[in-house]
C-alpha positions in Angstrom: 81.7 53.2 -40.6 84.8 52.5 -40.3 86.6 49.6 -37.5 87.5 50.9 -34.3 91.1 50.9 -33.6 91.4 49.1 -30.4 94.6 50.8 -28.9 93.6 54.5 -30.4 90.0 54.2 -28.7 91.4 53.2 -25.4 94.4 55.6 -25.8 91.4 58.5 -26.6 89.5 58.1 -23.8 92.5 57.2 -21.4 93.7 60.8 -21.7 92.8 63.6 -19.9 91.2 66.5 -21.3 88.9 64.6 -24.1 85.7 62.9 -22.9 85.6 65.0 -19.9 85.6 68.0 -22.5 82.2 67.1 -24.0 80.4 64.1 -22.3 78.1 66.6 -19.7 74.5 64.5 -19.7 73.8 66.3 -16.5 73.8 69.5 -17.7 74.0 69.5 -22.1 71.0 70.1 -24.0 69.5 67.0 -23.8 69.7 66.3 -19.6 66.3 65.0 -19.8 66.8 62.3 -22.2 69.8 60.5 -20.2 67.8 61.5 -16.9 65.5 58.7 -18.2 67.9 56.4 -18.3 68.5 56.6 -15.1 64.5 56.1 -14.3 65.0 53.0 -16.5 67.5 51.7 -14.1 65.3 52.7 -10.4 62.3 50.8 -12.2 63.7 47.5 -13.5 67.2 46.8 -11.7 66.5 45.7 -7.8 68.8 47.7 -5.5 69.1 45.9 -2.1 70.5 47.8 0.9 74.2 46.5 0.7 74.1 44.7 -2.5 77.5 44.7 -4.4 77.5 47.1 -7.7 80.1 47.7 -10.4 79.8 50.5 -12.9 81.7 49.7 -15.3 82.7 52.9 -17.7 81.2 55.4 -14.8 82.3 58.4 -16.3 80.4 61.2 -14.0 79.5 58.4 -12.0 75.6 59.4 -12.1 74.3 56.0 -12.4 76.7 54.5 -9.8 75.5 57.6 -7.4 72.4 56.7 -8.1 73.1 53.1 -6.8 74.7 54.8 -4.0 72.2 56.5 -2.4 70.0 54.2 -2.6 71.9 52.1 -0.4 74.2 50.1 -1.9 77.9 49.8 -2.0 79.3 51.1 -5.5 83.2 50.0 -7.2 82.6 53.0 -10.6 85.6 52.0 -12.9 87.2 54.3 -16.0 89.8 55.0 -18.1 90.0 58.2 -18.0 91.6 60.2 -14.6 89.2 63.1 -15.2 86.0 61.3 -15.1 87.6 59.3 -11.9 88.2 62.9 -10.1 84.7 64.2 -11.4 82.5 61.3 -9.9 85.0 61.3 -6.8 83.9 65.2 -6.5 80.3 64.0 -6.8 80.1 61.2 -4.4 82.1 63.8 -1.9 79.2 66.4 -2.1 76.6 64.1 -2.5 77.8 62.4 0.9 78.0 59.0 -0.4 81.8 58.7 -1.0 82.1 55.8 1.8 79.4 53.9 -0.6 80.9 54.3 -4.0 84.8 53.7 -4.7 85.9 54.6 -7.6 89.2 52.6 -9.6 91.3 53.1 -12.7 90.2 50.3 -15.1 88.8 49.0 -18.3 86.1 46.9 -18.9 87.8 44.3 -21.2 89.9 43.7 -17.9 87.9 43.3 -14.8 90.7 40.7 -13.4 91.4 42.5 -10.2 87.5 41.6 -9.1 86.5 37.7 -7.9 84.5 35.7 -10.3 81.0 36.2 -9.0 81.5 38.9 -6.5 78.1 41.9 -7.8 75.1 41.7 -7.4 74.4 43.8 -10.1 76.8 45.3 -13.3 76.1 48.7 -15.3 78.0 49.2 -18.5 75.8 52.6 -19.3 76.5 54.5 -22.6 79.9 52.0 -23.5 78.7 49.6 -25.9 78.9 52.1 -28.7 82.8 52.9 -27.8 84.3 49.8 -26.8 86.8 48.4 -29.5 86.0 44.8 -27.8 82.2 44.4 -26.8 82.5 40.4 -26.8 85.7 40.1 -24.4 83.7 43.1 -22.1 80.9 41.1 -22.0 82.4 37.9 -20.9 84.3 39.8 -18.2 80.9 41.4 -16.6 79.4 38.1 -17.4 82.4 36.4 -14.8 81.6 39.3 -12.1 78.2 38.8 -11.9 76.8 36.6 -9.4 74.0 33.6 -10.9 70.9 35.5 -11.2 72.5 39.2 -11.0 71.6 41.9 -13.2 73.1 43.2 -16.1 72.0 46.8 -17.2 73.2 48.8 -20.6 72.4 51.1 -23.1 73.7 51.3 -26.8 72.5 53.3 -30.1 70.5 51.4 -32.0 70.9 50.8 -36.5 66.7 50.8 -35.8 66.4 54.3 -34.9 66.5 57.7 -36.6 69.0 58.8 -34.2 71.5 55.9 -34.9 70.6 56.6 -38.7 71.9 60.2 -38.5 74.7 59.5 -36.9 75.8 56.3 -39.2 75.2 58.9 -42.3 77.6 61.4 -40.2 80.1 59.2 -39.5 80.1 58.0 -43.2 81.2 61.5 -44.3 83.3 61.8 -42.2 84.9 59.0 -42.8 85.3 59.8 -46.5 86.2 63.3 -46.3 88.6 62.9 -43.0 90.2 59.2 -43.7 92.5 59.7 -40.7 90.1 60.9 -38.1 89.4 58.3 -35.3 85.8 57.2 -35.2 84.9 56.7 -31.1 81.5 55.1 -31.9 79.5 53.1 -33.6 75.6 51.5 -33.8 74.4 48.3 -33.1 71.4 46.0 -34.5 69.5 44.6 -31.7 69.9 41.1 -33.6 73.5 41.9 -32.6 72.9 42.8 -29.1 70.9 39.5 -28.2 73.6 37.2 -29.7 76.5 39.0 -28.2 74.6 38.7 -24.8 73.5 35.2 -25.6 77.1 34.3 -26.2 78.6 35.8 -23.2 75.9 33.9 -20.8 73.2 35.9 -20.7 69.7 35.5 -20.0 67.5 37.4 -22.8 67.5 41.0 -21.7 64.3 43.1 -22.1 64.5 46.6 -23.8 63.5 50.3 -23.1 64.0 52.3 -25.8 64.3 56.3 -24.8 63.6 59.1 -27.4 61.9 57.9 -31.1 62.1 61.6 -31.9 65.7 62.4 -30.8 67.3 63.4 -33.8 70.3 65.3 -32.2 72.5 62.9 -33.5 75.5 65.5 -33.4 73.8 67.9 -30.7 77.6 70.2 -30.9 77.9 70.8 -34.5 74.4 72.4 -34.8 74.3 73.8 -31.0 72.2 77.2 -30.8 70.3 76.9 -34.3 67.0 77.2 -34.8 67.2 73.7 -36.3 69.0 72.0 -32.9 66.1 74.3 -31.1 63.3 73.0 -33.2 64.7 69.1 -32.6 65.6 69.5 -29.1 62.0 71.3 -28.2 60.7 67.6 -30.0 62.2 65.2 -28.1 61.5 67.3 -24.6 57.6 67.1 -26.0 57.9 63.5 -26.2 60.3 63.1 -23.2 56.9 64.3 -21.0 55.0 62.3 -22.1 56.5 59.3 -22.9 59.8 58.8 -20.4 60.8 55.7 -22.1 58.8 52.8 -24.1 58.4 49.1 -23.3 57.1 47.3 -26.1 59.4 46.1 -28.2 58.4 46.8 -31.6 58.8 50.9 -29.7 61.8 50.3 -27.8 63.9 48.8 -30.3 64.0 52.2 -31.9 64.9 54.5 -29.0 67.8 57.1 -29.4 69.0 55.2 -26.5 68.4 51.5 -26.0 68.4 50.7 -22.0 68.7 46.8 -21.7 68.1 44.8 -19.2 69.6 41.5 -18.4 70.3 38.8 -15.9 73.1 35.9 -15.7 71.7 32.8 -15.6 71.4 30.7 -12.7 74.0 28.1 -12.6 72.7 24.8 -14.5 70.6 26.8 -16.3 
């Protein structure tokens, strides 16, 4: 895969018109994959009524909603103005708008937020498309109050899903030099040390979908093949929402981590 062009990638998902166009997890073909995500997050990250959040990369702001109604008081932050009015939209009909606020901003620059002002941080489906993933991590890491919790997802290497799309991404790469490449895998080797250098305390995994293999779900939308593969992972989806053991989870479509800072003197 090629290196991600740090001023491209944030130009590409500052304007309006591109991200908006095609990231719909509520209502694409695989809802029910990135509705477990959010399940992830109601069973492992405490949500006390009041706590501080910060979604960080909100998008639609479903998992800052999420936080919302459950009682506590949301800051969503993005690039891109389109995602900002969608999840302002949302909040509005959901009646949670005075709970979740949502900002302009990019999560390699969280300055505009006191050092160890949340309770809890999100950075859901980012990882994969920030051009700086260290200097993001040290600036949730600064946010987060001792003990708070940290919770992500990425694309594993591990997993057949991360596999497909690394093999797509390669051709594309070969056969399109020019193209801009918005995303990328990681190894969960990678992951730990990354987390482990920012501050963090080991994180525990929940991987979601071993059979997703919809690692382009728009080029082969409406086939019997995208049928076939979607039909799969909704089979598995039912029965297994998400898996905890590690040697499982590591190899999720979707990795969920979670993480906490540690307490200071730790």
């Amino acid at each position: 895969m090629s290196e991600l062009d740090s001023k491209r990638i944030s130009d590409y998902f500052a304007q309006p018109g591109t991200v908006s166009e095609w990231w719909t997890p509520d209502s694409g073909p695989l809802q029910f994959h990135y509705d477990a995500e959010v399940q992830v997050l109601r069973d492992h990250v405490p949500a006390a009524e009041d706590s501080r959040v910060l979604d960080v990369g909100t998008g639609r702001g479903r998992f800052g909603a999420d936080f919302a109604r459950r009682g506590c008081r949301v800051t969503g932050v993005d690039l891109n103005p389109d995602m900002l009015e969608i999840a302002r939209e949302a909040a509005r009909s959901r009646g949670i708008e005075q709970r979740f606020v949502l900002e302009p901003g990019s999560a390699e620059d969280l300055s505009r937020f006191p050092d160890r002002s949340f309770d809890a941080v999100l950075c859901m489906e980012l990882f994969d498309h920030l051009p700086d993933l260290a200097r993001a991590l040290e600036e949730m890491h600064r946010v987060l109050r001792p003990g708070g919790h940290f919770a992500f997802t990425y694309v594993p290497n591990e997993s057949l899903y991360g596999m497909l799309g690394n093999v797509y991404r390669w051709l594309r790469a070969r056969t399109r030099p020019a193209e801009l490449m918005i995303s990328r895998t990681y190894r969960q080797g990678e992951i730990r040390g990354l987390l482990a250098a920012a501050g963090f305390a080991p994180a525990d995994f929940y991987g979601i979908g071993i059979l997703c293999l919809n690692a382009q779900t728009r080029l082969f939308e409406g086939s019997v093949v995208s049928r076939a593969l979607q039909a799969l992972a909704r089979a598995e989806a039912s029965r297994w929402p998400y898996y905890a053991k590690p040697a499982l989870a590591r190899h999720g479509a979707h990795v969920v981590g979670v993480a906490r800072r540690l307490e200071s003197g730790d």
